[in-house]
ZAMARGU-4260 file (C-alpha; in steps of 0.2 Angstrom, whole numbers, plus 5000, padded with zeros to 4 digits):
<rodrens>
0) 4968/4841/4861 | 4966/4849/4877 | 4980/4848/4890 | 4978/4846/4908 | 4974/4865/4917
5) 4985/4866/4933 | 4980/4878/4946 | 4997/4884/4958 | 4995/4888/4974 | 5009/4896/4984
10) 5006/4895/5003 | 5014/4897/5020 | 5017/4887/5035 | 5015/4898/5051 | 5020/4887/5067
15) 5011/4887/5083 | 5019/4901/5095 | 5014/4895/5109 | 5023/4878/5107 | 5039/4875/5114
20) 5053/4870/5103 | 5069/4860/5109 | 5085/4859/5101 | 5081/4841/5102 | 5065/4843/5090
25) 5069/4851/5076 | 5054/4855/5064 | 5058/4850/5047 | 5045/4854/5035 | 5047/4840/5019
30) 5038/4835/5005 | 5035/4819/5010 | 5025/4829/5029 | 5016/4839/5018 | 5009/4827/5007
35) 5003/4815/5020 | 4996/4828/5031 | 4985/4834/5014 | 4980/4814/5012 | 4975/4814/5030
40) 4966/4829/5030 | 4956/4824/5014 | 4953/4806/5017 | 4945/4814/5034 | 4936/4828/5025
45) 4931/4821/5008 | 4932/4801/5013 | 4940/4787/5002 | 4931/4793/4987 | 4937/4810/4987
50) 4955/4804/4991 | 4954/4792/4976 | 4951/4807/4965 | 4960/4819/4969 | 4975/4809/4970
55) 4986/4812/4956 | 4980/4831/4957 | 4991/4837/4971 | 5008/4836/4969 | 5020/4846/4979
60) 5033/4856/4967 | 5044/4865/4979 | 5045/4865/4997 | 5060/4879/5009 | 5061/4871/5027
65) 5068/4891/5032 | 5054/4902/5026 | 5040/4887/5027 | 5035/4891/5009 | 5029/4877/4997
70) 5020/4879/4980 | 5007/4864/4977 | 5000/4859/4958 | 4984/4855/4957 | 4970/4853/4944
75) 4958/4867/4938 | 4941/4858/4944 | 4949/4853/4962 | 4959/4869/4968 | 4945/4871/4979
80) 4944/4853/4987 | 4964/4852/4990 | 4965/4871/4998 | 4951/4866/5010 | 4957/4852/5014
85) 4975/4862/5019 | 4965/4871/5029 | 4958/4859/5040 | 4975/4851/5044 | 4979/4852/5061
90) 4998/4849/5059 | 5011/4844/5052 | 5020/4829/5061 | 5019/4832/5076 | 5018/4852/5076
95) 5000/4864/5076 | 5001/4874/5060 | 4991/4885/5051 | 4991/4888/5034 | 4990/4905/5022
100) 4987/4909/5003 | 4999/4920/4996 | 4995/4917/4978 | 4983/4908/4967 | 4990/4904/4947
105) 4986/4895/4933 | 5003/4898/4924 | 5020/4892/4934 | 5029/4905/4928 | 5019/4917/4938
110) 5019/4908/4952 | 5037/4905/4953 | 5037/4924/4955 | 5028/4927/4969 | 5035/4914/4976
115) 5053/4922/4974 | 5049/4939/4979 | 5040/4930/4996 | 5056/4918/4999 | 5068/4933/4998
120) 5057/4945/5009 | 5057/4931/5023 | 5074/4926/5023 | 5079/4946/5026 | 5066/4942/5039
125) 5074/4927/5045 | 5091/4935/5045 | 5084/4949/5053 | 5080/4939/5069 | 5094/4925/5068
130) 5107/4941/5068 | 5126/4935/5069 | 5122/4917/5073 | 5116/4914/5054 | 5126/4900/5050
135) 5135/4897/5029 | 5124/4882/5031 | 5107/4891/5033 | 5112/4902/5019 | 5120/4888/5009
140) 5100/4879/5010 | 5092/4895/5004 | 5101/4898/4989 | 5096/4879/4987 | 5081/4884/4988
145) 5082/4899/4976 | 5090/4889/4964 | 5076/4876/4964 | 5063/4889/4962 | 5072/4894/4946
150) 5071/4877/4940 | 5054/4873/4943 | 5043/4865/4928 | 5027/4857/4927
</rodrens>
């Protein structure tokens, strides 16, 4: 018996510069957005067809609203349908994005360490630039996020 071969992809979220954030707005970066602006962008680029198939093939696994860093499971014969697909999408609610692919698996294990090592060099970033106003609550929400990591399975 064969099982199902997953492909990981570990991607970032860069958001657009040039937009003008206000306290008022902040830009949460979810599961829930991510998966929907995937759908959009396949049901726009593939039709209703290749939504229907590729629908139980992307789930996202883990998702850090600091660093914009998500991990996405996908099958084997689609990896390449779902990344093009995150490339062609525009934004993500109501924010431009663009996305990049740090790492490409087909073992979990190895892509929960790139996904670590990448988490931890953009908090020191994100630290870096928030200085003394990093609040216990950020860093509460990043180990979170750490320990979710850790705890990822198929």
């Amino acid at each position: 018996m064969v099982g199902f071969k997953n492909r990981y992809l570990v991607m970032e979220i860069f958001l657009d510069p040039n937009k003008e954030f206000s306290v008022d707005e902040p830009i949460i970066i979810t599961k829930a957005n991510l998966e929907i602006a995937i759908k959009d962008s396949i049901l726009r680029n593939f039709g209703e067809c290749g939504l229907a198939s590729l629908m139980n093939s992307f789930p996202v696994k883990y998702v850090n609203p600091i660093t914009k860093l998500f991990i996405l499971r996908t099958s084997r014969e689609d990896y390449r349908k779902i990344w093009a697909a995150i490339t062609m999408v525009k934004s993500v609610g109501n924010c431009p994005v663009v996305f990049n692919l740090l790492d490409l698996s087909g073992s979990i294990k190895a892509c929960k360490t790139a996904a670590m090592k990448c988490d931890e060099l953009k908090f020191e970033q994100y630290k870096l630039s928030v200085g003394d106003r990093l609040s216990a609550t950020a860093q509460q929400k990043m180990q979170n996020c750490l320990e979710k990591i850790k705890l990822l399975e198929h």
